[in-house]
C-alpha positions in Angstrom: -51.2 -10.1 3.6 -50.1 -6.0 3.2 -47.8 -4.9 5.6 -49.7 -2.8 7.9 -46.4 0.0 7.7 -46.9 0.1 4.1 -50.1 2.5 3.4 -48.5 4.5 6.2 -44.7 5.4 5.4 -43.9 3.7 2.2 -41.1 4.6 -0.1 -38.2 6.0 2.0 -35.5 8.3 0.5 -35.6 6.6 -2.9 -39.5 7.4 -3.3 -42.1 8.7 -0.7 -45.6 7.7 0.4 -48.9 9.3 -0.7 -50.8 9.3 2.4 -54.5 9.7 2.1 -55.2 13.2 3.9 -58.7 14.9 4.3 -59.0 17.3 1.6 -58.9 20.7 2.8 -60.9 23.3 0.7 -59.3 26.8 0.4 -61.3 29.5 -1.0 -59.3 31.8 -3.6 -58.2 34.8 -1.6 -55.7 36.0 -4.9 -54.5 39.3 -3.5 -54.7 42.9 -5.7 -51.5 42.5 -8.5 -48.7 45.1 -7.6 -48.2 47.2 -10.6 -44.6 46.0 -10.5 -43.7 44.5 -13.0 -42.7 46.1 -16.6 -45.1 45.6 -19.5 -43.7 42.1 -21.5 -42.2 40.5 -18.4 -43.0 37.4 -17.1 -45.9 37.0 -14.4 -47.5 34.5 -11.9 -50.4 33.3 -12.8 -54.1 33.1 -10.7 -53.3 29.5 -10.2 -49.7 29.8 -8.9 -50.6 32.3 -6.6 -53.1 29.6 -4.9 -50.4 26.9 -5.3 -47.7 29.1 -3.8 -51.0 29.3 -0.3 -51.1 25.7 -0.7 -48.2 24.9 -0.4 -47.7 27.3 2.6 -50.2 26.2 4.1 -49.3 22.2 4.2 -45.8 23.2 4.9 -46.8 25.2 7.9 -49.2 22.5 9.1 -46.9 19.1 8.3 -43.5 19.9 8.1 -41.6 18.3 11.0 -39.0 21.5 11.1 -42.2 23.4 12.5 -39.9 27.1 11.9 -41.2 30.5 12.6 -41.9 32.1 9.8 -40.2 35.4 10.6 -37.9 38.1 9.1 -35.1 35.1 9.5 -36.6 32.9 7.7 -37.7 35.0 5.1 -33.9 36.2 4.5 -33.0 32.7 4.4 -35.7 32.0 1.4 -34.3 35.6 -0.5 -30.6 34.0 0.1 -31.8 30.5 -1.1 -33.9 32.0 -4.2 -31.0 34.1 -5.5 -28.5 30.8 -5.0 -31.0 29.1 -7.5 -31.0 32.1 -10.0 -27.1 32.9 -10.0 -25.2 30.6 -7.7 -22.1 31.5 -8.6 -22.5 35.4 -8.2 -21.5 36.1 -12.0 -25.0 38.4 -13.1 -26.3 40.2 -10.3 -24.1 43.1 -8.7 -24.2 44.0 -4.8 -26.5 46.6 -5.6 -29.3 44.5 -7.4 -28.5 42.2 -4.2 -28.8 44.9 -1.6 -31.8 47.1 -3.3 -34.2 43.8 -3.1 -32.9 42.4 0.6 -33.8 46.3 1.7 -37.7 45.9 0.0 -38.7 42.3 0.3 -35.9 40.3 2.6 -37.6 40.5 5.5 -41.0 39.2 4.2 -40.1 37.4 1.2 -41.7 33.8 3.1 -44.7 35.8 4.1 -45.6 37.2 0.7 -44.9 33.7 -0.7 -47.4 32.0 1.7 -50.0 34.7 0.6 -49.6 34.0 -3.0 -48.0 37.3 -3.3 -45.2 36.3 -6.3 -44.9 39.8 -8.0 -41.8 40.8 -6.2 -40.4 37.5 -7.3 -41.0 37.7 -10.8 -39.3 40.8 -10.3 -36.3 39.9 -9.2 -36.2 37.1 -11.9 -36.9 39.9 -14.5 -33.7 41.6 -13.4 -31.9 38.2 -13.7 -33.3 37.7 -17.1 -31.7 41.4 -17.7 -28.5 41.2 -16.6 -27.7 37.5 -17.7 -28.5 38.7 -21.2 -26.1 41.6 -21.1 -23.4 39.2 -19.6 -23.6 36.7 -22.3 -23.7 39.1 -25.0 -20.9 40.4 -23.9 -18.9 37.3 -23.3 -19.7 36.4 -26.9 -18.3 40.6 -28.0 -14.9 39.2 -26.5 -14.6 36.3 -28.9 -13.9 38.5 -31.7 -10.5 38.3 -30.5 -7.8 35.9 -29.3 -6.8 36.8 -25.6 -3.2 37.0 -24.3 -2.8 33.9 -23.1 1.0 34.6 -21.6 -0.6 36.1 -18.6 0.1 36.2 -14.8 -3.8 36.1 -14.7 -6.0 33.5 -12.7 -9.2 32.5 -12.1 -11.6 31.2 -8.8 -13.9 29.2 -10.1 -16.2 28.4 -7.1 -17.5 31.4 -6.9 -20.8 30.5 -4.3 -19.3 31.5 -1.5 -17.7 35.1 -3.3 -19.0 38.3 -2.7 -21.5 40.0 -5.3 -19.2 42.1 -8.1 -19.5 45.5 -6.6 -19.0 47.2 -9.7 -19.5 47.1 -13.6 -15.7 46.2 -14.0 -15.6 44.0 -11.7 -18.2 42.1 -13.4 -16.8 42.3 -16.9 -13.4 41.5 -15.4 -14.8 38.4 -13.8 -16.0 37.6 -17.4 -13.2 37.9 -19.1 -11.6 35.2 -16.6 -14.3 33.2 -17.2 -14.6 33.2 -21.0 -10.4 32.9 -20.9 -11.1 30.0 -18.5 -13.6 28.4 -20.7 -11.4 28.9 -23.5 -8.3 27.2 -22.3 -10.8 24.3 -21.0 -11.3 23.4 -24.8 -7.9 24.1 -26.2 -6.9 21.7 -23.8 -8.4 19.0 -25.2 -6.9 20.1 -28.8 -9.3 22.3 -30.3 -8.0 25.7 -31.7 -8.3 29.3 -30.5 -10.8 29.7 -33.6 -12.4 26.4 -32.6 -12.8 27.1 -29.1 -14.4 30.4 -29.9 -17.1 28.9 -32.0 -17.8 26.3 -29.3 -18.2 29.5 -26.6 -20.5 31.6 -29.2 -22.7 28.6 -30.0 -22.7 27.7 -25.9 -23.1 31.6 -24.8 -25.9 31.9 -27.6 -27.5 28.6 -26.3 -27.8 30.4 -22.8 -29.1 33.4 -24.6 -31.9 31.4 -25.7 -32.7 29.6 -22.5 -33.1 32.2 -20.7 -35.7 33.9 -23.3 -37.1 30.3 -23.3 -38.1 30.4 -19.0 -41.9 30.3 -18.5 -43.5 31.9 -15.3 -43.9 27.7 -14.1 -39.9 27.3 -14.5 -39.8 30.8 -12.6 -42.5 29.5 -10.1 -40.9 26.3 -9.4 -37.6 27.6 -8.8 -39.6 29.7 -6.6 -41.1 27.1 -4.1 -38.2 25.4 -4.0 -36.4 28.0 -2.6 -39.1 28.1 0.3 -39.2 24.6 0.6 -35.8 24.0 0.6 -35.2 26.4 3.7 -37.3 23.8 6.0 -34.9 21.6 5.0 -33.1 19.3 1.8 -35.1 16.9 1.3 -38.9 19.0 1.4 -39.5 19.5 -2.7 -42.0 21.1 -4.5 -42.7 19.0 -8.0 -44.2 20.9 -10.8 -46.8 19.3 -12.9 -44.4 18.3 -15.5 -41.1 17.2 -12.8 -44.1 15.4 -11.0 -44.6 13.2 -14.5 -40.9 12.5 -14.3 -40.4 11.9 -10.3 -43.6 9.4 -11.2 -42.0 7.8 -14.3 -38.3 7.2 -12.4 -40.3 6.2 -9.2 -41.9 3.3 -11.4 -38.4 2.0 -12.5 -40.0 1.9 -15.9 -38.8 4.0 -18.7 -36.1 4.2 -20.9 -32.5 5.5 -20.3 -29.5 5.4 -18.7 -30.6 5.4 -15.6 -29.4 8.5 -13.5 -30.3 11.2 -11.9 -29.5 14.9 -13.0 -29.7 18.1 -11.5 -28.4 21.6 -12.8 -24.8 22.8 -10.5 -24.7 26.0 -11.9 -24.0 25.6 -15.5 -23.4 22.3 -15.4 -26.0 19.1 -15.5 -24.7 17.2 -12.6 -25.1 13.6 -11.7 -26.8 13.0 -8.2 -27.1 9.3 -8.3 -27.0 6.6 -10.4 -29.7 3.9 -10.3 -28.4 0.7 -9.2 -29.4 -2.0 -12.7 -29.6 0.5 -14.9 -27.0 1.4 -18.2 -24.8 3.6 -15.8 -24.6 1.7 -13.1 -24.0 -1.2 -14.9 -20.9 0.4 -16.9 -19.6 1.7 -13.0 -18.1 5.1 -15.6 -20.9 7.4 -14.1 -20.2 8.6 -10.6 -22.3 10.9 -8.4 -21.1 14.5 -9.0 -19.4 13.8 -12.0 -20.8 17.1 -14.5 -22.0 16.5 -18.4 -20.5 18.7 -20.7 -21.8 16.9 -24.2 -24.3 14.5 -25.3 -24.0 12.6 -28.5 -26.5 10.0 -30.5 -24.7 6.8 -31.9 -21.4 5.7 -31.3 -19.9 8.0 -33.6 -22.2 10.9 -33.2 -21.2 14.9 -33.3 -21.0 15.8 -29.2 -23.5 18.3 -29.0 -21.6 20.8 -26.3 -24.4 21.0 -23.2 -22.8 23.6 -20.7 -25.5 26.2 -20.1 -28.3 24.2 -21.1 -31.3 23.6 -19.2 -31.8 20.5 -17.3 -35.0 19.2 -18.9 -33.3 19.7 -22.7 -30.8 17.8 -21.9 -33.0 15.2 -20.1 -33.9 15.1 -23.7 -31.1 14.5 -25.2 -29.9 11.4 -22.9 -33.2 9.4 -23.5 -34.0 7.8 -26.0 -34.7 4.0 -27.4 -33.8 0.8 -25.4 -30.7 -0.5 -27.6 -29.6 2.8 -28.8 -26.6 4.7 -28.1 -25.5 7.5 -25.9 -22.2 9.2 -25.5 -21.6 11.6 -22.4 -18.7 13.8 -22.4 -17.8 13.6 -18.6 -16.0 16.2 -16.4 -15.1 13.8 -13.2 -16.4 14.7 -10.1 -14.0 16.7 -8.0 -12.0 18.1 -11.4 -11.9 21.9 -12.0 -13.5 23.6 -15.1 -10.7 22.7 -17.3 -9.8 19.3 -16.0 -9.9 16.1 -18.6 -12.9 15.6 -19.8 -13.9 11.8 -20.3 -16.4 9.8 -22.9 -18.7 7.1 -21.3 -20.3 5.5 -24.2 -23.8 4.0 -22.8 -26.6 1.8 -24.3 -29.8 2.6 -23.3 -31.9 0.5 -22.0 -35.3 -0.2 -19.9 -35.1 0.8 -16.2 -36.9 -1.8 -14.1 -37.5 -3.1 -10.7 -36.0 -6.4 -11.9 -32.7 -4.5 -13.0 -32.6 -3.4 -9.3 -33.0 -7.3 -7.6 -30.4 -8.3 -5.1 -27.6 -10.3 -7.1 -24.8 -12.7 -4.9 -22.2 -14.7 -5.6 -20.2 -17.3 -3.8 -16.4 -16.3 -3.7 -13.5 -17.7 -3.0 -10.8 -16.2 -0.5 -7.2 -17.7 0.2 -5.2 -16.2 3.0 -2.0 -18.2 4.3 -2.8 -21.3 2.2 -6.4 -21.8 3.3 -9.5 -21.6 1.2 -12.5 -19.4 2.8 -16.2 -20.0 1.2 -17.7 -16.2 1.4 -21.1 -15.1 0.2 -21.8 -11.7 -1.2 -24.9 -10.3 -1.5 -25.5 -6.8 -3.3 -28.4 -4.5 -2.0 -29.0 -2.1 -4.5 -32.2 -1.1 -3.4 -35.1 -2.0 -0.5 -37.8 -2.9 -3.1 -40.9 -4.9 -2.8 -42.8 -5.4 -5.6 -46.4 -4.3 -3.5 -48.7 -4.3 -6.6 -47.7 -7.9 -7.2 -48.0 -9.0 -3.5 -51.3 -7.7 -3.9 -52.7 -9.2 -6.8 -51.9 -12.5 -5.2 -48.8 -13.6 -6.5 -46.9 -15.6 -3.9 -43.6 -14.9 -6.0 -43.1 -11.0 -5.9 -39.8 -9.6 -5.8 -38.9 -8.2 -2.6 -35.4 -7.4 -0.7 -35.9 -9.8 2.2 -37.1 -12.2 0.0 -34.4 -12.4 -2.5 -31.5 -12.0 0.2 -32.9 -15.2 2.0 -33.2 -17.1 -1.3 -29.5 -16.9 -1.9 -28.7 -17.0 2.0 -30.3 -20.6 1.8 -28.3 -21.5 -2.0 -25.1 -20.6 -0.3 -25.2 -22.5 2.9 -26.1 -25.0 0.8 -22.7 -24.7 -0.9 -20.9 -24.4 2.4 -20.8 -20.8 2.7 -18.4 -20.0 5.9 -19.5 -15.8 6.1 -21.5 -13.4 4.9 -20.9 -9.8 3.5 -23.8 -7.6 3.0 -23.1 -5.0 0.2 -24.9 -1.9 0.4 -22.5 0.9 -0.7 -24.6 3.1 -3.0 -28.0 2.1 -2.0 -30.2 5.3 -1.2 -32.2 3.5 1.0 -36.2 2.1 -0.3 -39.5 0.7 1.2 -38.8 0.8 5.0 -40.9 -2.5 5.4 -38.2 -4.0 3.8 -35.1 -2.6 5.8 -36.8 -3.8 9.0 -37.7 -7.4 7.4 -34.3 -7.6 5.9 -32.6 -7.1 9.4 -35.4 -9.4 10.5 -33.1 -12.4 9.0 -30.0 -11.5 11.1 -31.2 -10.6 14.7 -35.4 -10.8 15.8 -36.1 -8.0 18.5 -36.7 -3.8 17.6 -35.0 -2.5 14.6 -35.9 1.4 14.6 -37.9 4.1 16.2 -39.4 6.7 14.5 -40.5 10.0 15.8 -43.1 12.1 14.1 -43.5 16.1 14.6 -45.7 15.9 17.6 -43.5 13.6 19.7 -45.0 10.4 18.9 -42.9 7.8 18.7 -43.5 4.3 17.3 -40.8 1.5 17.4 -40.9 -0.8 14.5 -39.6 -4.3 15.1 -38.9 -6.9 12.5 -41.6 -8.8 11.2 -40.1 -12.4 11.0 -40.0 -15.4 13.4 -36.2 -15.9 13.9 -32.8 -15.3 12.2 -32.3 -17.7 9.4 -28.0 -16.9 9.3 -26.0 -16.9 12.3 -22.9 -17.3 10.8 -20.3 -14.1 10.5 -21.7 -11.5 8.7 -20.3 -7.8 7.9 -21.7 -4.9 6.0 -20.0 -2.7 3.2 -21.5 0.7 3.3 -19.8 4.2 1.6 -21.5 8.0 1.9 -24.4 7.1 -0.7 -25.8 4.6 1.3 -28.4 6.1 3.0 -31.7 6.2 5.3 -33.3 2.8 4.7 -29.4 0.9 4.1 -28.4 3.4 7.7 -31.4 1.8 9.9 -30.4 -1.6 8.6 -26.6 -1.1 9.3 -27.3 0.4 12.5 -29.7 -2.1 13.7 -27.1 -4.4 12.9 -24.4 -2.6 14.6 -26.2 -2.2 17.5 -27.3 -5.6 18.2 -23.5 -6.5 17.6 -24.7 -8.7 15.1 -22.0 -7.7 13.1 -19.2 -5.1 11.8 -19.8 -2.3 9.6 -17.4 -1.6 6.8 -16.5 1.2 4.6 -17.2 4.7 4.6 -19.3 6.9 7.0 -23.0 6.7 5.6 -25.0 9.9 4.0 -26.8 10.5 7.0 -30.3 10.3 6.3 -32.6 10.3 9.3 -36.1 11.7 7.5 -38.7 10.4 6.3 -41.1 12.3 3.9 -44.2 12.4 2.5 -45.4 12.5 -1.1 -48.8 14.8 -1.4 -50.4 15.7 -4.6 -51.9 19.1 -4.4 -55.0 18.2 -5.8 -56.1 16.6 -2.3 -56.2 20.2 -0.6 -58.1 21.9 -3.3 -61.6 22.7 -4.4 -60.2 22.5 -7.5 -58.2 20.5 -9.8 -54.6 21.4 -9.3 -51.7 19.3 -10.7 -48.3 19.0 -8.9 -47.2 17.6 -5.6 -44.6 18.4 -2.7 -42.6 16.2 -0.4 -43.0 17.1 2.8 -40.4 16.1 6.1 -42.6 14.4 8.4 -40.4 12.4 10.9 -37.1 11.4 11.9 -35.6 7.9 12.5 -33.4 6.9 15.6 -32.0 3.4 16.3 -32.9 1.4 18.7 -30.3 3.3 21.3 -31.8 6.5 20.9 -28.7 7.5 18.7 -30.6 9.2 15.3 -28.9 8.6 11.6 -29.6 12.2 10.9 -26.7 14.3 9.8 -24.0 11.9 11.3 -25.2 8.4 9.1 -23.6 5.4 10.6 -19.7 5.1 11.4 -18.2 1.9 10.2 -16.1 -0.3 12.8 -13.2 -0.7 10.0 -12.8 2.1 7.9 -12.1 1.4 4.2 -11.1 4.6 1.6 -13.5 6.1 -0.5 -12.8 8.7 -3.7 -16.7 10.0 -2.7 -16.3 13.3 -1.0 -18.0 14.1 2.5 -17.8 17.6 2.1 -19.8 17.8 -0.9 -21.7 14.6 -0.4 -24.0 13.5 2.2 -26.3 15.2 4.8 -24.2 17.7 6.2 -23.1 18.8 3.4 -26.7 20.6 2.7 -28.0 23.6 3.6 -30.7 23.3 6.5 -30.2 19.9 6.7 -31.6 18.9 10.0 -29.9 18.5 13.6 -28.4 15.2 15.1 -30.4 14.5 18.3 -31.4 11.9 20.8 -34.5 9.9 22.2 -34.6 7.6 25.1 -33.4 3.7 24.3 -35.6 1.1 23.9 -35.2 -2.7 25.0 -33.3 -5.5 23.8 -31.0 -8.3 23.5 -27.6 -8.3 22.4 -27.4 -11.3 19.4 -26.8 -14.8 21.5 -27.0 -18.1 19.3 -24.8 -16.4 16.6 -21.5 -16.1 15.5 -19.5 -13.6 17.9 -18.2 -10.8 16.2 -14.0 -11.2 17.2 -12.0 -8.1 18.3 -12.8 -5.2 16.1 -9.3 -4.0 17.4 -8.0 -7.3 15.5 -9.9 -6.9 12.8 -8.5 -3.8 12.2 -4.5 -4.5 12.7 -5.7 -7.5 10.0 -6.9 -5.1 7.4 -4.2 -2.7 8.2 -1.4 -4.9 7.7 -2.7 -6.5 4.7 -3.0 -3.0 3.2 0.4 -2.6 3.7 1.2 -5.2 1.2 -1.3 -4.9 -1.0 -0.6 -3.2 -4.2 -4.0 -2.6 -5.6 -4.8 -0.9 -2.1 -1.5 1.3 -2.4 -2.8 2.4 -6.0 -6.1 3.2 -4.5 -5.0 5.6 -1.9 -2.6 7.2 -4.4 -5.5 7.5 -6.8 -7.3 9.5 -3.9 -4.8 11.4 -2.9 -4.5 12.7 -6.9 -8.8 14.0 -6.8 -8.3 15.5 -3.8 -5.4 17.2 -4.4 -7.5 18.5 -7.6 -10.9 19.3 -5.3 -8.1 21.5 -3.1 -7.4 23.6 -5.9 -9.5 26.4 -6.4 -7.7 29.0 -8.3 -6.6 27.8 -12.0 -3.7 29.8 -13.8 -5.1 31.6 -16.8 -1.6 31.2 -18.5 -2.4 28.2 -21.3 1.1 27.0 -21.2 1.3 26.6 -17.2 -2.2 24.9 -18.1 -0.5 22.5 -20.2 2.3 21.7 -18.4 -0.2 21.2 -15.4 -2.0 18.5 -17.4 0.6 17.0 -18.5 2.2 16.7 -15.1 -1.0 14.9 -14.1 -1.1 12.6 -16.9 2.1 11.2 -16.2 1.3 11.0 -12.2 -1.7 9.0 -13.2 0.0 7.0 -15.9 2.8 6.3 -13.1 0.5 5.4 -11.0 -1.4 2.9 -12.6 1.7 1.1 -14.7 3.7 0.7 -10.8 0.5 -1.2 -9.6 0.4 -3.5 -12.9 4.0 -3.7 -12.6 3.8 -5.6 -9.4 1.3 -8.0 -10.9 3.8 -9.0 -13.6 1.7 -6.6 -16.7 3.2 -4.7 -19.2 3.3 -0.9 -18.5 0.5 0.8 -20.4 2.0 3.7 -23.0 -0.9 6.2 -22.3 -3.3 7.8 -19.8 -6.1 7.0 -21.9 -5.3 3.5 -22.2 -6.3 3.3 -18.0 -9.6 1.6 -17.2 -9.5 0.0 -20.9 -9.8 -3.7 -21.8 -5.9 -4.0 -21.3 -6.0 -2.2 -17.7 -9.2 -4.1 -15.8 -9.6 -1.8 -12.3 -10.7 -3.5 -9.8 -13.1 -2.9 -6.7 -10.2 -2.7 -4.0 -12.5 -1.9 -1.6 -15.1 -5.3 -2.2 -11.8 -7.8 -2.2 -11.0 -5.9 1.5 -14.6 -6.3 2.4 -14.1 -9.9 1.3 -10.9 -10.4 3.7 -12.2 -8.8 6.6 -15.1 -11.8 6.5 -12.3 -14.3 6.0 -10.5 -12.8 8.9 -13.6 -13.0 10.7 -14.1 -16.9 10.0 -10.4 -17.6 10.7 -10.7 -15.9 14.2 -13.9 -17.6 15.2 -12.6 -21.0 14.1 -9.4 -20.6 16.2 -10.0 -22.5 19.6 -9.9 -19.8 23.0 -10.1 -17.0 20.4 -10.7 -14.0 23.1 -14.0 -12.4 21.6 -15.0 -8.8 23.0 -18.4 -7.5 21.5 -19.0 -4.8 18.8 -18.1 -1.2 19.8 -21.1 0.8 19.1 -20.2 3.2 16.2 -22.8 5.3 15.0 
């Protein structure tokens, strides 16, 4: 039988819904051209202008926000549209800057909503301009070697910097940057002559790029910026993205399963998805930026930096079975850090690559033998179009968890630990049926933009584990993995673990454009229609869900996660709803315990002690915002890190009895297996858990509510 929740909210976070809305006719009311733009430049076309009312229209009608669209706003879209065209302030000057905020700031939203895109395409023109100037004359100063015995440095971050003021302040913010650019590469032990042929073939890439924009790459920049302002997750899809949302959303096609976005000039990694080639090889990390792609394993690296995203899309697909090397600058590394190679097969992305997998481990603490299952959650996934068509077996997140639930206890499984670090959430049916195994009662309320709220509970009869039970969450588990957690948390069913979660408490809609036009229109937005809370009243927006025992994490919570985005939506509160506190289950023991457990152990653990100090090293390298532009200090600095990192790694084999590795590059290679500190804590905290509730007159106090 279909869910009755699934034609209505569908696909959470990792996909979205189409909900069936009335069709809305809207008569073409394209308004007179300004005569603004010079003769050759790009222009919106007749049916971007009615897109651009379209989407105004279901934005002002169905976004959850509900903003006035005044002068405020409007200077918040002109901020958010220049971001998108020079995000690090290195094209326009203050003057550009100032000269369009004085015509069009205070009515850039309106004239969007009215289809009125000339000014727009104006300001792009300028862009298109003054980046051409830049690069050519980045590529003039490769016709000679700099001094690179200088005093000199450079800031690299540059979103937050004021516009260059003047022409030499532009050129000498260039010069940093091609000096910059150039020591990145010598680095890595190319030449001054080579590094200067890599720059004029990347600068000259950039050149062509930019005469390659069309007025839809212009356009969808465009609405992004407006429907980015209501908040991060509302997204405009252009025909073409739209054909490549609907591909990924399919978990069919053929790659290496990640997603990209462009971070100035950098394609950066947003996510990777759970089953596929990257995730699988655990070398591709969130934020980490691709410099170079290369075919085969011994393939030429084909330098990337300046490309646009969709040519290098290109690049990284290809045949199931084939070959793809990325050249990798790590996330939280400086232009100019070590660059890595992750070699990756490509293969088929698929919903079964994304099933729940579990194991049943072993854990020995003082002499005794503990029997604990782990389950990873990659994803909340039902297989709906199978359900449908009758088949009694179809792949679904509840369904698979229980399956190996029932195989373990089978096997004498003593507690459970519930992965879900990385998992951006899924079908929302599925998060309330999965907490359905574990408590029976409400699970999450959800409030839509004109106050309605509906409280979903879970769908099935009674818990089928009562046993000890924890959850391993980190910042990219989000919305659909935060209402499970926080269900669970809340019912003191159990005790979260890890890192605090993204902090996803929307829920959007996926609506071609099509449905509100007379006409055929390809395309489709995402549109913020509701927020979640748990079953307190406490919402996951912004503030995710806090863990009971903390565990470290390299992922960054300043650069990752819900508050670190612009107009991300505020915490709140609703009003409680019923229930019942877990009885008939396993009592979760002191968390204070819990925690003087983990935290001795950690003391004497050596794998945790590399961990931290492992940690400690990228953030130390995020802190840094100002490189020296003197290649020598460059060199010693690298080498200086090298050596901390080699350190670091040979004084954790070393208390394992291994041989000290010779080289840096030799870390993370079939000599030097890592492992996943954090999982083997997970599993100890579960063991603790099942030693404390088998000591007799344990004192058990309930779960302190943490989100």
């Amino acid at each position: 039988m279909t869910h009755p929740l699934r034609r209505l909210l569908g696909w959470l976070a990792a996909a979205a819904v189409l909900v069936a809305l009335g069709a809305a006719v809207l008569m073409p009311r394209t308004p007179a051209r300004a005569a603004i733009l010079p003769p050759g430049a790009l222009a919106p076309t007749a049916t971007q202008r009615a897109v651009a009312r379209e989407v105004g229209q279901i934005l002002t009608e169905y976004q959850y926000s509900d903003p006035k669209i005044n002068a405020h706003f409007s200077q918040l879209v002109f901020a958010r549209y220049l971001h998108f065209l020079d995000p690090e302030h290195a094209y326009f000057l203050a003057a550009d800057v100032h000269g369009f905020d004085r015509k069009y700031g205070n009515d850039f939203a309106q004239l969007l909503e009215a289809g009125r895109l000339d000014p727009a395409f104006l300001i792009f023109q300028r862009f298109k301009q003054l980046s051409s100037e830049r690069l050519r004359y980045a590529i003039g100063l490769l016709a000679k070697e700099p001094d690179f015995r200088t005093d000199a440095t450079y800031r690299y971050d540059r979103r937050h910097a004021p516009w260059p003021a003047t022409q030499a302040q532009m050129n000498a913010l260039w010069h940093e940057r091609v000096m910059n650019d150039a020591i990145s590469l010598m680095l890595s032990g190319k030449s001054w002559p080579q590094a200067a042929g890599t720059l004029r073939k990347r600068f000259e890439a950039e050149l062509r790029s930019i005469k390659r924009f069309s007025s839809e790459d212009v356009f969808e920049e465009l609405m992004n910026a407006y429907a980015r302002t209501f908040d991060p997750h509302t997204t405009y899809f252009s025909p073409l993205n739209s054909e490549e949302y609907n591909i990924e959303m399919s978990l069919n096609y053929q790659g290496i399963g990640a997603s990209l976005e462009m971070d100035g000039n950098y394609i950066k990694v947003v996510n990777v998805i759970p089953g596929g080639p990257a995730a699988i090889s655990g070398k591709l990390k969130p934020d980490d930026r691709i410099t170079g792609v290369g075919q085969g394993v011994h393939g030429h690296i084909t330098d990337v930096v300046g490309w646009r995203l969709g040519k290098v899309v290109q690049l990284i697909r290809g045949k199931a079975g084939t070959t793809v090397r990325l050249q990798i600058l790590p996330a939280g590394a400086h232009p100019g850090g070590k660059e890595t190679v992750v070699s990756l097969v490509r293969n088929r992305v698929t919903l079964k690559a994304q099933e729940a997998q579990g194991k049943l481990e072993t854990v020995k603490q003082d002499g005794q033998i503990y029997k604990i299952g782990v389950i990873t959650v990659p994803s909340f996934y039902e297989d709906v179009r199978a359900e449908d068509d009758g088949d009694s077996n179809y792949p679904s997140t509840t369904r698979d968890v229980r399956r190996l639930i029932l195989k373990f206890e089978k096997e004498h499984m003593q507690g459970l630990l519930l992965d879900l670090r990385n998992d951006g959430g899924g079908y929302l049916p599925q998060a309330t049926a999965l907490t359905g195994l574990f408590i029976h009662g409400p699970v999450v309320q959800l409030r839509g933009r004109s106050g309605h709220i509906e409280v979903l509970n879970d769908p099935e009869k009674a818990p089928i584990y009562t046993g000890p039970l924890a959850v391993l969450v980190n910042r990219l588990s989000a919305s659909a993995s935060e209402i499970f957690a926080g269900a669970i948390q809340d019912y003191h069913r159990g005790v979260i673990i890890g890192q605090n979660t993204f902090g996803k408490g929307t829920v959007q809609n996926l609506i071609p454009l099509d449905r509100w036009s007379s006409r055929p229109i390809e395309g489709q937005i995402a549109v913020t229609i509701g927020k979640f809370y748990r079953i307190t009243g406490q919402s996951t927006q912004l503030r995710g869900v806090i863990p009971n025992i903390v565990l470290p994490s390299a992922i960054n919570p300043k650069t990752v996660g819900e508050s670190s985005m612009p107009r991300a939506l505020p915490y709140n509160t609703i009003g409680p709803v019923p229930f019942q506190v877990s009885t008939g289950t396993a009592a979760v023991p002191s968390i204070a315990k819990l925690n003087a457990e983990e935290q001795a152990r950690e003391q004497r653990d050596p794998n945790f002690r590399w961990l931290v100090g492992d940690i400690h090293d990228i953030e130390a390298m995020r802190a840094q915002k100002v490189l020296s532009l003197d290649l020598a200090t460059r060199r010693q600095e690298r080498h200086e890190q090298d050596a901390k990192l080699l350190a670091l790694d040979n004084q954790r084999r070393a208390a394992f009895g291994l041989p000290p590795l010779k080289k840096v590059d030799q870390i993370g290679g079939k000599t030097d297996k890592i492992p996943d500190v954090v999982l083997d804590q997970a599993k100890d905290i579960v063991a603790d858990m099942v030693r404390l509730e088998e000591h007799a007159g344990e004192a058990k106090q309930p779960l302190l509510r943490g989100g």
